[in-house]
Structures are given as structure tokens and as C-alpha cells.
C-alpha positions, 0 to 999 in steps of 0.5 A: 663074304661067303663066311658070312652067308654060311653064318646067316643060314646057319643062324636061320636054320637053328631059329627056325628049328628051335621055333617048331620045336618049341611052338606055343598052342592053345589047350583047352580043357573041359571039367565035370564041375565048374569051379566056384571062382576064376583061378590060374593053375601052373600045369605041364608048363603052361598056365591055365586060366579056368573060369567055370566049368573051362580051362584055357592056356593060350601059349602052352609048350607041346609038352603040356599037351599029356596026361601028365599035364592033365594029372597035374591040372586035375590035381588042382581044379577037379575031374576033366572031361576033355583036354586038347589042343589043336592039332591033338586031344587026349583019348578016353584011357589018357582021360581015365589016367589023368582023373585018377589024381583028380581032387575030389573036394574042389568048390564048384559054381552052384548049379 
């Protein structure tokens, strides 16, 4: 019996660790220019859905919360004014970082 309690601890431990470590958020991310037409990006490994001038992933890993991630995002869908999540926002340097890879001929929205 008490193997078994210790099992059950144990298995209760891990879960919750790997649970925090691997929490999904939401991320939502601003761009200069609207985009033309509704798209999903793959970026840090979240999916973004853009609409517009916003982009938003739902269940995005801790890790997509980066300048990496933006670069990667940014890439695809142009220049990003903002991108954060809720507990952290990318300063203004990361934002420099993230848009020196930003695509330039993106087709924007007619304003």
C-alpha cells in the first residue's frame, strides 16, 4: 500500500511539473501593416492566425514567446509593432531584432 501511494505522488509530481513547464498561452502580436488576406503561420512553435493588422496564437508553447519566434513570424507576415503574451512582452531592442528579418513585399489590406 504505501508503494503505492509513493507511486501515486510521484506520478502526481512529474505531471504537474511537466504541466508548468509546458503551459500553453496566448500570444498576440501587432503588425505595421495589415495583411491582405487571413493566413496561419507556424512560428517558434505556435500557429499564428493573422487577420488584418493582428496576429494570434491561443496555445502557444513558452518557448514561442522570443525574438526568435517573432523573426521567424515576421519573416512571413512583415514588420511587427508588438508581440506579447500574458505574463511578458518583447522590449523595443527584441522588436528591432525580430524585424531586421521581416519580409518586405508582404501584400497588405488597402487602407
Amino acid at each position: 500500500m504505501k508503494l503505492q501511494s509513493l507511486a501515486a505522488v510521484a506520478a502526481l509530481s512529474v505531471s504537474l511539473f511537466a504541466g508548468s513547464a509546458f503551459a500553453d498561452g496566448r500570444i498576440a502580436v501587432a503588425l505595421e501593416n495589415p495583411l491582405a488576406a487571413k493566413t496561419k503561420v507556424v512560428a517558434g512553435g505556435a500557429v499564428f492566425v493573422c487577420d488584418g493588422a493582428e496576429c494570434v496564437s491561443t496555445a502557444a508553447p513558452s518557448r514561442a514567446l522570443t525574438a526568435v519566434a517573432c523573426k521567424a513570424l515576421a519573416k512571413e507576415v512583415g514588420r511587427v509593432s508588438a508581440f506579447g503574451g500574458d505574463t511578458k512582452s518583447l522590449d523595443a531592442d527584441d522588436l528591432t531584432r525580430c524585424n531586421v528579418s521581416a519580409k518586405a513585399d508582404v501584400q497588405t489590406a488597402q487602407k
